[in-house]
N, C-alpha and C positions, 0 to 999 in steps of 0.2 A: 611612410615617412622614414629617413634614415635616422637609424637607432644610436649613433656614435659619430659623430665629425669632427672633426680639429683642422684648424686654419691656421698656418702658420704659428702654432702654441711652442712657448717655447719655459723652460722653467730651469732657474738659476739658485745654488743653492751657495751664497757668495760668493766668488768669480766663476766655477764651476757650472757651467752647461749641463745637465740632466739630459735635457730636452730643448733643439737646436730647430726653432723652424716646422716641425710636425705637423703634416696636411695627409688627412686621411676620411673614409669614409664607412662606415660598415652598417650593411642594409639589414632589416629583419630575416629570421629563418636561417641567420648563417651562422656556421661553427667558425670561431677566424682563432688560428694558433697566431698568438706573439710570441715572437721568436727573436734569439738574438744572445751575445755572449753576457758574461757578466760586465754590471758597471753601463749596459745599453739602452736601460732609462725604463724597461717593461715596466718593473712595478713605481716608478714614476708615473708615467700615462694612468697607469690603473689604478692609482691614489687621487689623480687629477682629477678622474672620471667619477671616482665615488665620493668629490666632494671631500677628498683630505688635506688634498692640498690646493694649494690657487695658483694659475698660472702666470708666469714673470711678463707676459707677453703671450698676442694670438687669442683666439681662443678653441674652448670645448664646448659642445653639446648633448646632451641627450633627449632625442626627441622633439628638437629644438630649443631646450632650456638647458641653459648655465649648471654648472652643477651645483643644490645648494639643497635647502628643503624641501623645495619644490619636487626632486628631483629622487629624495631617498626610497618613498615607492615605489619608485620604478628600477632600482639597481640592487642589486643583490649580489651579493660580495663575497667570496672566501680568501681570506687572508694567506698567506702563506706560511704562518704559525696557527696552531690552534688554538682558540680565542674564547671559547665558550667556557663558562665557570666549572672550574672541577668539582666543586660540591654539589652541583645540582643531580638528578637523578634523568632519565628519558624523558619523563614523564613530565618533569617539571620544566625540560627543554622544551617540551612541547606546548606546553603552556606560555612561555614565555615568549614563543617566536609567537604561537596564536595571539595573546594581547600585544604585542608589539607592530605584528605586521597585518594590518586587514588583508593583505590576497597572500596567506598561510593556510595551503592544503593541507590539513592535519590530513585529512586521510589519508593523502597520497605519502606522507610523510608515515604512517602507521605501519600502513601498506608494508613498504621497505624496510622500515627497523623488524616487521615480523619475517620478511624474507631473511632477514640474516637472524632471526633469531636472537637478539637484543631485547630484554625485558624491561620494560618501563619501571621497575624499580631500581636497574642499575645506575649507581654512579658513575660519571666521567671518569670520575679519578682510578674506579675500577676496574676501566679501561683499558685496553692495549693502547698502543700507538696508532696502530691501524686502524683500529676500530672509532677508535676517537675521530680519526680523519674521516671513517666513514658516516659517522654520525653527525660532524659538520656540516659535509656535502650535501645530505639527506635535508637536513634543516634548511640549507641555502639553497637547493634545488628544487626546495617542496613550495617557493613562493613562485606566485602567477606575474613574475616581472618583466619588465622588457628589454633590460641588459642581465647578465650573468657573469661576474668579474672572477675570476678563477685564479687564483693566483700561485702557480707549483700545487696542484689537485693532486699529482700520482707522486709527489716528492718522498722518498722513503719507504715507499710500502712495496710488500711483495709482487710480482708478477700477476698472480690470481688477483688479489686485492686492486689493484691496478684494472684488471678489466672489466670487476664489480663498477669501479667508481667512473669508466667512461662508458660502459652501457646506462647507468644510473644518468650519465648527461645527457646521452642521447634519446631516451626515455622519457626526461620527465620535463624539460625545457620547453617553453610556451612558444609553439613555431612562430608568433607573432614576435617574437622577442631573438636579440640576437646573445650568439655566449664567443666571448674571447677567453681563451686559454692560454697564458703565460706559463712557459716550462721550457726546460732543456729536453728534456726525455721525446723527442721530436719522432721517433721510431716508432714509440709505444701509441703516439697521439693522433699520428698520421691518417690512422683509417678513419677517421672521425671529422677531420677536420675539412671544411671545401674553402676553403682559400686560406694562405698565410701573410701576415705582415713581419717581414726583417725588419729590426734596428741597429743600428750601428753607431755608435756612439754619438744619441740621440737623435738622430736623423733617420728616416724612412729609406732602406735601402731597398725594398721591393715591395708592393701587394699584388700579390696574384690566385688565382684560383689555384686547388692543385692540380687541375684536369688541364689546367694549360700548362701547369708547369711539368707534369708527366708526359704529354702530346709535344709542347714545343721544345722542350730540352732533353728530353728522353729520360727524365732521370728522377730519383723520388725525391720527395721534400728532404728529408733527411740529407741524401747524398749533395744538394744543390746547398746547401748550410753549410757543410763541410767544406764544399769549396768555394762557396762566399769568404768563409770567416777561418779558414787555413788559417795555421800559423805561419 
């Protein structure tokens, strides 16, 4: 069953277009990068989809069903700010996604905060930056869901940090389930990704694999962005 569809959705935010028309599809097992400049509607779509926002027109699916309650099981979300309370400690993060979310793999989620060596009596708050982001990831990527809303994952953080957190996707992601990754950093994202979706000022300006778009254009995702969306 496909994991993501939109039919001509379109979402208006007073005379302002978001999202103009959007018809798209994304199957289980795929990594899909959303891509696109700023002001392109990414994290529009991705608030559609996790049921934050309602569309003006058209619609969304996952799984078949409307985004709503129905629906919050199955999606699983990192914001593009960090959202998780800074008072709480590992520990008690972990607890919380356990009572909150029934398909919360503590283990898998144990797992990796001990690879990095994060002790479940640390606080968020005394946290780095990085580490914050990696301990979000870790909570949102340890649920057995069947979307993965990603929303700027590698925004900010170092290089190394960066390739913890896209083996960490590729990793722990339920191949039944599909993960969308919104970001600029389209270089860094690229080896991970099998197909990409452009937006352009709300409209669907490509989806394609990147094995077609390396094969039919010669050229990488990265470079074919560039000369999409030149100035």
């Amino acid at each position: 069953m496909t994991v993501l569809s939109c039919s001509d959705l379109c979402k208006n935010f007073g005379r302002a277009a978001a999202l103009d028309g959007v018809t798209l599809s994304i199957e289980p097992g795929r990594i899909v990068g959303l891509l696109g400049p700023n002001g392109s509607g990414k994290t529009t779509l991705i608030k559609l989809a996790n049921g934050l926002l309602t569309p003006s027109a058209g619609s969304i699916e996952i799984c078949g069903i409307a985004p709503g309650r129905e629906t919050h099981n199955m999606v699983s979300y990192l914001p593009e700010r960090t959202c998780i309370p800074i008072w709480m400690s590992t520990g008690q993060l972990l607890d919380f996604y356990g009572d909150f979310y029934q398909d919360f793999r503590r283990d898998a989620a144990e797992e990796m905060l001990d690879h990095l060596r994060i002790p479940l009596t640390q606080t968020v708050k005394q946290m780095s930056k990085g580490t914050r982001e990696k301990v979000q990831l870790i909570m949102v990527m340890s649920r057995a869901a069947k979307l993965y809303l990603l929303d700027e994952p590698i925004g900010g953080v170092d290089p190394a940090t960066r390739d913890y957190i896209l083996s960490t996707i590729i990793g722990n992601y339920n191949p039944e389930a599909a993960v969308v990754i919104s970001t600029h950093l389209i270089a860094d994202v690229e080896k991970v990704l099998d197909e990409v979706i452009f937006l352009n000022r709300g409209t669907v300006a490509l989806q394609s694999s990147v094995d077609e778009i390396r094969e039919e254009k010669g050229m990488s995702v990265d470079e074919l962005f560039r000369e999409v969306f030149k100035c």
